[in-house]
C-alpha positions in Angstrom: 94.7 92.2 121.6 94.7 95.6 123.0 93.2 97.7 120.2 94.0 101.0 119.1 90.7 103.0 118.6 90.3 104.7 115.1 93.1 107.2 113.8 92.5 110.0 111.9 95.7 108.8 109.1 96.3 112.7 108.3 96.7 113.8 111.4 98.8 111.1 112.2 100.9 111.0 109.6 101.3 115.1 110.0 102.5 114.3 113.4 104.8 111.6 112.8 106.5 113.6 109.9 106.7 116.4 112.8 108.4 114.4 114.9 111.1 112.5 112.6 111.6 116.2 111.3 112.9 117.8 114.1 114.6 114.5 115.2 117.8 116.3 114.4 117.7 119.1 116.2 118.3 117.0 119.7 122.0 116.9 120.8 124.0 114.4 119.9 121.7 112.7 117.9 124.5 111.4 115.8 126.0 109.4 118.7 122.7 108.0 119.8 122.6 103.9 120.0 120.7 101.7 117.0 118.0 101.2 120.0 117.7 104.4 121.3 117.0 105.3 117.5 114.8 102.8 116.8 112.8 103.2 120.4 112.3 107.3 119.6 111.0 106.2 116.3 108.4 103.8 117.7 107.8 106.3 120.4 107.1 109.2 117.3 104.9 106.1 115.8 103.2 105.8 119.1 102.2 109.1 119.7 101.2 110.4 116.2 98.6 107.5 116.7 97.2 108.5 120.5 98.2 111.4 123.2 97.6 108.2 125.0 100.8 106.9 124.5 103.0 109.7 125.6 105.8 109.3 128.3 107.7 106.3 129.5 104.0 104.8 130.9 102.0 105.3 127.4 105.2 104.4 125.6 105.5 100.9 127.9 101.7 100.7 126.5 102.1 101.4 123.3 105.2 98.6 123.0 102.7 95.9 124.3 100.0 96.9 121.5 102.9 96.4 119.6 104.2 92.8 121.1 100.6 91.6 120.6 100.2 93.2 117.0 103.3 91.5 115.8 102.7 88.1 117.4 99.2 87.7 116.0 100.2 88.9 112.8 103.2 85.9 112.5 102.2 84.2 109.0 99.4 85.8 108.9 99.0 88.5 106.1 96.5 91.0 106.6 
């Protein structure tokens, strides 16, 4: 599985919660699809956790950690 190196959790979380709270200051935000709202939430996700996955490249990164996070974690509790 592609790993995701240490996170510092405040930082993180800081970042996240700076990123959903301005989510409503983009136009039209109200209009926006289910999955355009659920792929800028991931993306938030993504990028409190590492600069690394910023932009359509680090978010395409990001989505694999995530395909291979949620397959390995079928039936198995962590």
């Amino acid at each position: 599985m592609k790993s995701i190196e240490a996170v510092d959790m405040r930082k993180a979380l800081g970042s996240l919660k700076e990123y959903v709270d301005t989510y409503d200051q983009q136009s039209d935000w109200e209009r926006y699809r289910p999955e355009t709202y659920v792929n800028d939430v991931l993306y938030g996700l993504g990028i409190s956790i590492s600069d690394e996955f910023r932009f359509a490249e680090g978010f395409d990164r990001f989505k694999e950690v995530l395909r291979e996070h949620l397959g390995e974690s079928k039936g198995d509790p962590k």
